[in-house]
N, C-alpha and C positions, 0 to 999 in steps of 0.2 A: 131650517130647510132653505131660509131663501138664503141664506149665505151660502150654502153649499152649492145652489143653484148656480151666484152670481161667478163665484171663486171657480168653479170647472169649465164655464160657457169665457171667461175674459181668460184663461187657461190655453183654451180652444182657441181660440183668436188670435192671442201670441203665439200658438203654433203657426196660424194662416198668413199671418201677416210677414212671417220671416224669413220666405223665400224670396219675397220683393225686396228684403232687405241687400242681401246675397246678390239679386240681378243689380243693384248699385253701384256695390263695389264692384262685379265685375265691371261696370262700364265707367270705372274708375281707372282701371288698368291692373287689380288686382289679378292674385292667381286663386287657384284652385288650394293651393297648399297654404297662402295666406290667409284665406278665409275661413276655412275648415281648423286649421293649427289657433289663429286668433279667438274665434271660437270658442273650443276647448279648453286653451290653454286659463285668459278671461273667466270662463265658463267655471272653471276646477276654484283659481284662486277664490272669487267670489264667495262659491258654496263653503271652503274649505275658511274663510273669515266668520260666515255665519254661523257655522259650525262652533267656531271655537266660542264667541260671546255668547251661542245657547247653553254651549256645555258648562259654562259658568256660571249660569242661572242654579237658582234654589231651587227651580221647580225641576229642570236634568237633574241635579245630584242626588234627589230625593225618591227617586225612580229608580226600581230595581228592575237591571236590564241583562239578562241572560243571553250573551251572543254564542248561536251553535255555528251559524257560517265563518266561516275563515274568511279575511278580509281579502287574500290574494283571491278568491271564487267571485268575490264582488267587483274587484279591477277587472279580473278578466271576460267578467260578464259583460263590463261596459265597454267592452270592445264592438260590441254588438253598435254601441249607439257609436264611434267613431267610422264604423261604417257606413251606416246611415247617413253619417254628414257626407261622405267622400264620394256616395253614388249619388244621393240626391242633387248636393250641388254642381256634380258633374252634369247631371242630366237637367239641372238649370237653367247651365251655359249651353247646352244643343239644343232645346227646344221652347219653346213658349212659357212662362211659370204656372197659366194655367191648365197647361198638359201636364206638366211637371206634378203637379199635386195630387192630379187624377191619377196618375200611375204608380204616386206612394199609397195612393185606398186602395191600391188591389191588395194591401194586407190583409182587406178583411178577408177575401175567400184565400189568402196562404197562410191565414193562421189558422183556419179550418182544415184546409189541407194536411197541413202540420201536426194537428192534435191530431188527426187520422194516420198518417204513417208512424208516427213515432210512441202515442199514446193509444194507439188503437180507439180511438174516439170514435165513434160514427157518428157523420153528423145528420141531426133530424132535418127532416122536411121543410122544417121553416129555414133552414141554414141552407138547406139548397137549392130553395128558391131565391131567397138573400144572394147567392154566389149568380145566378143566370141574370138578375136584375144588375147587379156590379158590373159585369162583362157586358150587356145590353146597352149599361149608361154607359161606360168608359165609350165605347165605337160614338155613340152621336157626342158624348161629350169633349173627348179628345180632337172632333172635327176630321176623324178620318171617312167621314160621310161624307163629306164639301171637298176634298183634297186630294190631289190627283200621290197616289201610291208612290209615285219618285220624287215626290215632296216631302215624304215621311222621314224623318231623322229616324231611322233604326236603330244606331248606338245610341242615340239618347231613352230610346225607349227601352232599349236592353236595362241601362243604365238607373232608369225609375221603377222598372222589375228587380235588379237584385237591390236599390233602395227599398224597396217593398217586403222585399222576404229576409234581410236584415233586418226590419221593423217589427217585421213578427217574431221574428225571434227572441228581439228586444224585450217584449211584452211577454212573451212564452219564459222566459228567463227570469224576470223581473217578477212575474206573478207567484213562482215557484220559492225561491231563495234568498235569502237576508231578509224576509217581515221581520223576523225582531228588530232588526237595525234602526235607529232614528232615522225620520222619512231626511233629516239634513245628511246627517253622513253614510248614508246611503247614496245619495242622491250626489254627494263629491267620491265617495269612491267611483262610482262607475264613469263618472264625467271624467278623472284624472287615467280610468283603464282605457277611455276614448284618446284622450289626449297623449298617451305613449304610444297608442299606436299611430296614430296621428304624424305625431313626429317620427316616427319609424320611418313611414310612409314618405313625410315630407318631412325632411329639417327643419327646425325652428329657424331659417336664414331674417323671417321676418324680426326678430328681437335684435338682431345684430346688425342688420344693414338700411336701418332709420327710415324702413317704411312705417316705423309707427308714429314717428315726427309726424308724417303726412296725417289722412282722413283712416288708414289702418286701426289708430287706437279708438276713432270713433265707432267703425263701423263692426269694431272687434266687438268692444263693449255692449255695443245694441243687440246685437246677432247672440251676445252669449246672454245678456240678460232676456230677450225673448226667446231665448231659444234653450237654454242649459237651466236656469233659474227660475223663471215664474211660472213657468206647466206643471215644473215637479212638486215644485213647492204646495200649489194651489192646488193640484188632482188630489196633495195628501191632505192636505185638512177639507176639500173640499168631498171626495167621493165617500170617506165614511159619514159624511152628514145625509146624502141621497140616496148611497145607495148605487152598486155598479150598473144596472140596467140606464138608470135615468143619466149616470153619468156616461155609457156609451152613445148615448144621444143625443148629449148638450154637447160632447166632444165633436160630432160630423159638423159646428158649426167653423170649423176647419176649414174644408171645402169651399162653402158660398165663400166667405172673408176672402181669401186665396184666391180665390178669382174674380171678385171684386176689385181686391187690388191690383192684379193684373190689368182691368179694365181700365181703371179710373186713374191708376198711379203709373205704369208702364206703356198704357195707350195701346194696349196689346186687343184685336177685334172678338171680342165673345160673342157669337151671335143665339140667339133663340134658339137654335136647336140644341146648340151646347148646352145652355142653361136647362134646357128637359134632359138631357144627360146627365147633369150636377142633381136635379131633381131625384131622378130615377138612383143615383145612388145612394141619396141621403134616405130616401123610404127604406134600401136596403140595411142601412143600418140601425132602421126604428125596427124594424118587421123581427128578426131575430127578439127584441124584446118586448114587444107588446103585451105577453104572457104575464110577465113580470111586473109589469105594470097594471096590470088588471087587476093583482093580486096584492101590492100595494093600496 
C-alpha cells in the first residue's frame, strides 16, 4: 500500500514540476516545435529501450498475453497526448505556468462532460458540485479577481482549454483500449503516435541543425523523462496497488507542486487568494471520491 502510495504521489509531482521545465528552455531561446518534438521524440526512444530489455526477461516470456487492440488504434490514440504537449506548452509561453496548470485541471469537469455526450453518462450530484467548485477555484486561482480584464492573455487561455479537453480525451481513450498491452509498450506506442504527429506538425529541424550540441539534448531528456516516462510507468504499478479512487487524489498533488515551482523556481507572484483557488480545486477532486474511500 505504501508503495503504491509513494510511486502515484512522486508520479504526480513529475507531472507538476514539468511545465517549469518547458518555461526554461523557452527562455533559452528555444521553440515550441523544439520542445514538444524533443520531448516526444526522447520520450518514444526511452520507453521503446525499456521495452525491449523487459521483453527479454523470463518473467515477459512466461506470460501469456492475448493482444485484441491493433497496435495502429494505440499510435493513433496517442495522438491525443501529442496534443496535449502542443496546446499546453503553447499556453506556457503566453501566460504564467501557474495559470497554465489551472487550465489543464479543467479536465476534470470535460471529462465529465464528455462521458455525458458521448456515453450518455449522467453525472451524479457529487460530480456536479465537483464541476461549480473547479470553475469557483480556477476564477480566484487564475488571479482573474486581481487583474484588470485587458491583461488577460485570451489565446493562452483558449490554448490551456483545448490542452484540457485533449487531456480528457487522453484518459477517456487510455481507460477504454489496449489494457491487455504491457503498461511499457503501451506506454511507447502511444508516446511514438504523439511524436508523428508531432513531427507532422513541426519538422524534426532540431536533429539536424545542432540545437542538440547546445542545452536541447538536456532539457529534451529531462522534459521526456518527467514527462513521457516516470508518470506512466509509476500510475501502472502504482494505481493497481490503491486503488483508482485514492489514486485520483494523490494525482491533484499536481497542482500545489506546479505552482510552487512557479513560485519559488520562476519568481512568478502567487498570492493567497490564489492559493484558496488551488485549495478549492484539490477538494474538488477529493469530493468525487470520498464514497469510495469510505468503503475502503
Amino acid at each position: 500500500m505504501l508503495k503504491g502510495i509513494l510511486l502515484v504521489f512522486f508520479g504526480a509531482c513529475s507531472f507538476g514540476i514539468l511545465s517549469t521545465f518547458v518555461k526554461l528552455a523557452y527562455h533559452e531561446g528555444y521553440t515550441l516545435g523544439d520542445v514538444t518534438g524533443a520531448q516526444a521524440f526522447f520520450g518514444a526512444v526511452i520507453l521503446w529501450v525499456l521495452f525491449f530489455f523487459q521483453s527479454r526477461t523470463a518473467a515477459y516470456k512466461a506470460k501469456e498475453i492475448k493482444i485484441v487492440t491493433p497496435w495502429w488504434k494505440m499510435v493513433l490514440a496517442g495522438t491525443c497526448t501529442g496534443f496535449v504537449s502542443i496546446f499546453y506548452y503553447q499556453c506556457v509561453k503566453l501566460v504564467p505556468n501557474s495559470v497554465a496548470i489551472i487550465l489543464l485541471m479543467q479536465f476534470i469537469w470535460i471529462s465529465i462532460l464528455l462521458e455525458f455526450l458521448i456515453f450518455k453518462k449522467k453525472p451524479s450530484g457529487i460530480q456536479l458540485a465537483a464541476i461549480l467548485l473547479v470553475l469557483g477555484g480556477t476564477v480566484l486561482a487564475s488571479g482573474m479577481v486581481e487583474t484588470n480584464i485587458s491583461e488577460i492573455n485570451l489565446t493562452g487561455i483558449g490554448f490551456g482549454l483545448l490542452a484540457a479537453l485533449c487531456y480528457a480525451g487522453f484518459l477517456m481513450l487510455s481507460g477504454r483500449i489496449g489494457n491487455e498491452y504491457p503498461p511499457l509498450k503501451k506506454s511507447a506506442l502511444m508516446i511514438t503516435g504523439a511524436c508523428i504527429l508531432i513531427f507532422i506538425i513541426f519538422p524534426p529541424a532540431f536533429l539536424i541543425n545542432g540545437a542538440l550540441e547546445g542545452s536541447l539534448l538536456k532539457w529534451g531528456l529531462i522534459i521526456a523523462v518527467f514527462g513521457t516516462v516516470i508518470p506512466p510507468l509509476f500510475y501502472a504499478e502504482g494505481v493497481p496497488r490503491i486503488g483508482t479512487a485514492v489514486s485520483s487524489i494523490l494525482s491533484a498533488a499536481e497542482l500545489p507542486v506546479a505552482v510552487m515551482m512557479a513560485g519559488f523556481v520562476l519568481q512568478e507572484q502567487v498570492s493567497f487568494l490564489r492559493w484558496v483557488g488551488v485549495a478549492v480545486i484539490l477538494s474538488a477532486m477529493v469530493l468525487p471520491n470520498l464514497k469510495y474511500l469510505k468503503r475502503r
